[in-house]
N, C-alpha and C positions, 0 to 999 in steps of 0.2 A: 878761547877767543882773546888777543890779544887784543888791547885798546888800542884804534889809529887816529883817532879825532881828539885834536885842541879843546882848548878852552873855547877860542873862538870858534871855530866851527860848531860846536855843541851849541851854543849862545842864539849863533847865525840860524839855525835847524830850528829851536826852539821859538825864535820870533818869526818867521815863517809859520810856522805851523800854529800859532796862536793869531796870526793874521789872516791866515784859509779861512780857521774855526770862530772867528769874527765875520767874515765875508760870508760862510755859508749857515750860520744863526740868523744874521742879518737880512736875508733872504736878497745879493745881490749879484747871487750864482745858482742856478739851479739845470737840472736836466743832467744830460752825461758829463758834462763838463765840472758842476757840482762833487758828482762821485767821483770823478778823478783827481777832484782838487783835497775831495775826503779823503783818499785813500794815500795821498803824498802826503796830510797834514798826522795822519797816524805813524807811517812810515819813518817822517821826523821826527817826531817827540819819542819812538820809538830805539831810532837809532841813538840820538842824541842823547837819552836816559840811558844807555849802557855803553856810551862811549866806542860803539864799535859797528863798521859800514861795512856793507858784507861786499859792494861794490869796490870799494879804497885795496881790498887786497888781489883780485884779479888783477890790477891796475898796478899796485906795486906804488900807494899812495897814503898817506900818512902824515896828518897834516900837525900829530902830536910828538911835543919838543920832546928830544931824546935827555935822558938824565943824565946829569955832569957826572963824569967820573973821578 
């Protein structure tokens, strides 16, 4: 797996998914909508913690800066 994701997009994923995981402790999402919002906020911190989006390469997208040669 090669890494396709920034800084910023890493960052971006990780504040998302700590704002779900606020929203649904908080109790001001529940039912199925809850669990969907639970399973993107894992999915983020997921992707974000290995730097790599398994959607970004069907897509042929890569939002992390190429190294100077």
């Amino acid at each position: 797996m090669t890494r396709n994701m920034g800084t910023i997009d890493r960052l971006l994923r990780t504040i998302i998914a700590v704002v779900i995981v606020m929203l649904l402790l908080s109790g001001a999402v529940s039912g199925t909508l809850a669990v969907l919002l639970g399973i993107f906020a894992v999915a983020f911190l997921g992707t974000s913690g290995i730097g790599w989006c398994p959607l970004y390469k069907p897509l042929g997208i890569s939002t992390k800066k190429a190294k100077p040669e």
